[in-house]
C-alpha positions, 0 to 999 in steps of 0.5 A: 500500500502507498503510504497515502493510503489512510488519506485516502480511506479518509477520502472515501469514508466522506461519502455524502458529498452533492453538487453543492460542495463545488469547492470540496469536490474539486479538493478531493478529486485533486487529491485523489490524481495526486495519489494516482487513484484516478486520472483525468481521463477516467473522469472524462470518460465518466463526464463525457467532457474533454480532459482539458476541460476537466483540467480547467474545471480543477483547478477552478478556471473553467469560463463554460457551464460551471453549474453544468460541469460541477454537477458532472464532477460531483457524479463522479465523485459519488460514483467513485465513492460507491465503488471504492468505499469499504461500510463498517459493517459487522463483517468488516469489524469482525476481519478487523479485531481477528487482524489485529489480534494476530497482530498484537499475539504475532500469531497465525490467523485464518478468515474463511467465507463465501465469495463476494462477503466483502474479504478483501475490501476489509482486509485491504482497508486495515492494510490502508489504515495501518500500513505501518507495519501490515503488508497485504499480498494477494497471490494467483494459483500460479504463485509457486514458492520461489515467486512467494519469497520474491513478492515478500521481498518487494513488499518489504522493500529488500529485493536488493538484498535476494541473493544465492539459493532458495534457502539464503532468499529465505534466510534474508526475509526471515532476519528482517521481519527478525528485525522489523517484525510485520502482519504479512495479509494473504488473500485469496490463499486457496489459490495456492498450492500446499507446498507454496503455503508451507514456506509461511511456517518458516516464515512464522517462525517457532513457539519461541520466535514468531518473526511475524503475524500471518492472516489467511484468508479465502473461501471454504476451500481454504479450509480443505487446502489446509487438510493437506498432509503436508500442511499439518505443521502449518495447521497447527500454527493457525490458532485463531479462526474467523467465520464471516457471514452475511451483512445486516439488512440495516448494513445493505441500507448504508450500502446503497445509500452511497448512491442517490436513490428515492428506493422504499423498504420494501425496494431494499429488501427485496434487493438484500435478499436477492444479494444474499441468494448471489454473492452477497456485497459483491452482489449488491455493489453490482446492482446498484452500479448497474441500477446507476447506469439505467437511471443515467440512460433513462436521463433521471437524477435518482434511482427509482424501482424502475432502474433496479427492475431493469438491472436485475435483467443485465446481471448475468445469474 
């Protein structure tokens, strides 16, 4: 993570921002290209506007519409805000204490539940928010253990100190996290194979020398994958366990709030258990993007039950 990276959760937690905040929409998109999360031209494309037009509007020199192009600016921020920001729901409070009290007892954690929860936005936003001594990797099937060892020394920075064998590479990341001990977060660890999720026992450490706190996190799967006969050492260092469930109805609710919308209860219900019979967050993040883009091509300023209705048609089963 960037070391900005808590400004910009900061960012993206002040969501309820409209067109009437010209000044502070400008502000925060400012900040938000000088991170390098957005460009100029992701917002004209958003905008339809030039990015020259985009640059002047910026930096608050624009002569044309302003009303016009601050409302469009607002849209995208909003826009951007829904898509990025991480509701301190239930699910995320729960990834969050198991994270830290990995943490603070430099101990292995495991975190399991269905796809599309909310895993990884949790987890990348505690990264965000204590980058000081967390580290979040997320690895592909393809992730053998040679590749693991050089991505842990990008990560922390000493890729100029990998030399020799397999075994000095991982000598050298062990004495640094010996030095600079760090809570090493892998998400999506089902992906990899047993014998590239073995070297974090080394990496861990003993009962008398945890160089590190190790979160892995993934679905059901990951579960099984630690039953393999080779991971029983590893098994026996996973002393903490998390279950993550669904998100409250009253949580959905914050969830679409993000988004401008005229939506009723018993709107929001239905959508709360349609998201729950798919993928959950994920699931209901999608409708309501899509609710968005029908509400922008119907030309209305906010998401009614039509635009929901005819989302559900453009969401794939």
């Amino acid at each position: 993570m960037a070391p900005n990276a808590a400004t910009r959760m900061e960012l993206i937690e002040q969501s309820k921002i409209s067109s009437g905040n010209s000044d502070e929409v400008r502000k925060r998109l400012n900040q938000l290209l000088t991170e390098g999360e957005i460009s100029q031209r992701d917002i004209s494309k958003f905008t339809r506007y030039s990015t020259s037009v985009i640059s002047q509007a910026l930096s608050d020199s624009y002569e044309g519409d302003v009303e016009k192009i601050e409302d469009a600016l607002a849209r995208f921020y909003r826009n951007w805000l829904a898509k990025n920001a991480v509701v301190e729901t239930g699910v995320v409070k729960e990834i969050h204490a198991t994270m830290m009290l990995a943490w603070k007892r430099k101990e292995m954690a495991r975190i399991t539940g269905l796809f599309g929860r909310g895993k990884s936005k949790a987890l990348s936003r505690f990264v965000a928010l204590n980058s000081d001594f967390a580290l979040y990797l997320e690895l592909t099937s393809t992730t053998s253990a040679a590749s693991l060892l050089h991505r842990l020394a990008d990560a922390l920075n000493i890729s100029s100190k990998m030399s020799g064998s397999t075994d000095d590479k991982l000598y050298t990341i062990i004495r640094e996290l010996q030095r600079y001990p760090k809570l090493l977060v892998i998400d999506e660890a089902d992906n990899l194979k047993p014998r590239t999720l073995a070297i974090l026992k080394d990496i861990h450490g003993d009962e008398s020398a945890e160089r590190c706190a190790i979160v892995l996190a993934g679905t059901d799967r990951l579960k099984k994958l630690l039953l393999d006969p080779t991971l029983g050492y590893l098994r026996r260092r996973i002393r903490i366990t998390r279950e993550i469930g669904e998100i409250t109805q009253q949580e959905a609710k914050k969830i679409v709030d993000m988004w401008t919308h005229n939506l009723d209860g018993q709107d929001l219900k239905e959508m709360w258990d349609w998201s729950v019979r798919k993928f959950g967050v994920a699931s209901l993040v999608a409708l309501m993007t899509r609710s968005y883009d029908v509400m922008q091509m119907s030309n209305k300023k906010k998401i009614d039950s039509d635009c929901v209705e005819m989302a559900y048609s453009y969401l794939v089963d």
